[in-house]
Structures are given as structure tokens and as C-alpha cells.
C-alpha positions in Angstrom: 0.0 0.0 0.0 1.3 3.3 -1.2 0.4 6.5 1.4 0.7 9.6 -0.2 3.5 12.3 0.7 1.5 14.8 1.3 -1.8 14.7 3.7 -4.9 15.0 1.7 -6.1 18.1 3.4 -2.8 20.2 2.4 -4.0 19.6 -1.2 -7.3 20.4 -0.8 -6.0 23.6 1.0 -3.6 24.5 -1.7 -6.2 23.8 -4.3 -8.6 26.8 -3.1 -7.3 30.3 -3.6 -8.6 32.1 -0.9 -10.7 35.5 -2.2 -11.7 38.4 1.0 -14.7 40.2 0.2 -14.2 43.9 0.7 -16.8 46.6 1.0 -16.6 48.8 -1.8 -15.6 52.5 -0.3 -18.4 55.0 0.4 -18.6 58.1 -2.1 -17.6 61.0 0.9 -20.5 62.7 2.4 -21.3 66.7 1.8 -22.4 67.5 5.5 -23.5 71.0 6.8 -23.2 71.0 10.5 -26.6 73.3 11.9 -26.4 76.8 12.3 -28.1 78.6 14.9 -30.4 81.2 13.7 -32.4 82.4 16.5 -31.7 82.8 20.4 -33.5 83.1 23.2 -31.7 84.5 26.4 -32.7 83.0 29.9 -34.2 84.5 32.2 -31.6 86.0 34.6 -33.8 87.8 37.7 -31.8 90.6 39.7 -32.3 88.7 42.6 -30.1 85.9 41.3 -27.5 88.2 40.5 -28.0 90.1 44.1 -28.0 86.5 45.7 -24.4 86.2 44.0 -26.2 82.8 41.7 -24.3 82.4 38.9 -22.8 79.2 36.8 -23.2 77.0 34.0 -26.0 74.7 32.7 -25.3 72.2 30.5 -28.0 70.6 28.7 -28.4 67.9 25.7 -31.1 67.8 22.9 -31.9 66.8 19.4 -32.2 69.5 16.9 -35.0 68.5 14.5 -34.8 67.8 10.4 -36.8 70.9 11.1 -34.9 73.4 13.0 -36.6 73.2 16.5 -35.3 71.6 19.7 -36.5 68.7 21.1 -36.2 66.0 23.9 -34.0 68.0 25.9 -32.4 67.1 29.1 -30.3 68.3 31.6 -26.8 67.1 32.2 -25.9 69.6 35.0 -26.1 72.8 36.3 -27.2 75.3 39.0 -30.4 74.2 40.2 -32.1 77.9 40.2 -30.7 78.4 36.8 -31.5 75.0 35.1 -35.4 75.9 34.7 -34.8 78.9 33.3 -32.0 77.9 30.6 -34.0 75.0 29.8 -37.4 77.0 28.7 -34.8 79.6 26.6 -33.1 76.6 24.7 -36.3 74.8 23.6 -37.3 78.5 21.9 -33.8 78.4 19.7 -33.9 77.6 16.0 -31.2 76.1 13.6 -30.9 76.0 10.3 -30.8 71.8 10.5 -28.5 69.5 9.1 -27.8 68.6 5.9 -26.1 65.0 4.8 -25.7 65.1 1.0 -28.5 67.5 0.8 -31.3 66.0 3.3 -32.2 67.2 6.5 -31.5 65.1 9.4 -32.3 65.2 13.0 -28.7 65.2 15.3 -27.3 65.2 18.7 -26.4 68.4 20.5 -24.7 69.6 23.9 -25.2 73.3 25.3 -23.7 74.9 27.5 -25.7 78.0 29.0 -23.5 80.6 30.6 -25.3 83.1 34.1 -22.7 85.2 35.0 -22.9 88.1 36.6 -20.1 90.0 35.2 -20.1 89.9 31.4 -18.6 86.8 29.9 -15.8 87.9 27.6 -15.8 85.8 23.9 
């Protein structure tokens, strides 16, 4: 009885040629970040700034294919303060998002600013 030299499996393997499917690449994106158009300050009462309450409210929301702002929530912030930064961000409007010319709804984080001396920019 004759055995072969090589194991049969080797020649099975060497027989295949082995072939990777790739993804083809995606054609790059043309995205426009949103743009905010219209602001609404908070409400800062004189007797905040009298009581010396001052800091900064963060707060997270989705701005709409629309424009508006929606589903927001607040991260942290000043409890006095939180209120009335919340009820001013839900009146701003963006120009929305564009991906390759639709409108899509995205993530956002603000950060709302009570100081009682001027904040410099």
C-alpha cells in the first residue's frame, strides 16, 4: 500500500485560492453642521445676581430635520438656573443638518452661561 507524501487536506487547501470580500468605499459625504439662527436669552432675575447665583447649565437635545429643539435634558447645572435655561433653549432655532443635501435630526450639547459679570468671547 502506497500513502501519499502529502496529507490530503494540504491539497485540498492548496487547491482553493482564498478570495476576501471587501466593502466597496463609500462616495464621501457633503455634510453641513446646523447653524443657529435664532436665540432666546434665559431669564436672569436681579435677585439671582443680588444672591451672588451664577454658573453654567449644560444641557443635551436633538435639533430636529426641522430646526426646532427637542427631547431635551439636563446634564448639569445650578439648580435655580436649570429651569430657566432649559425654557430659553427649547425657543432656539437652527438652520438643520444637511447630509448630501437632506435634513437630518442630530445630537447636541449646550452649554448656558449666568454670570454676573459679562462673559468675555
Amino acid at each position: 500500500m502506497t500513502l501519499p507524501r502529502e496529507p490530503l487536506w494540504l491539497g485540498l487547501l492548496l487547491a482553493v485560492s482564498p478570495c476576501f470580500a471587501q466593502d466597496q468605499p463609500k462616495p464621501k459625504q457633503d455634510v453641513h453642521p446646523a447653524v443657529l439662527i435664532y436665540k432666546v436669552s434665559p431669564d436672569y432675575p436681579d435677585s439671582w445676581k443680588r444672591k451672588g447665583i451664577q454658573g453654567v447649565v449644560h444641557l443635551r437635545a436633538t435639533i430636529t430635520k426641522e430646526g426646532t429643539v427637542r427631547d431635551v435634558t439636563v446634564i448639569d447645572g445650578v439648580p435655580p438656573l436649570v429651569k430657566s435655561a432649559e425654557t430659553a433653549f427649547k425657543q432656539w432655532r437652527y438652520k438643520p443638518t444637511t447630509v448630501d443635501g437632506d435634513t437630518v435630526d442630530v445630537q447636541t450639547t449646550v452649554a448656558i452661561t449666568f454670570a454676573l459679570t459679562p462673559v468675555k468671547r
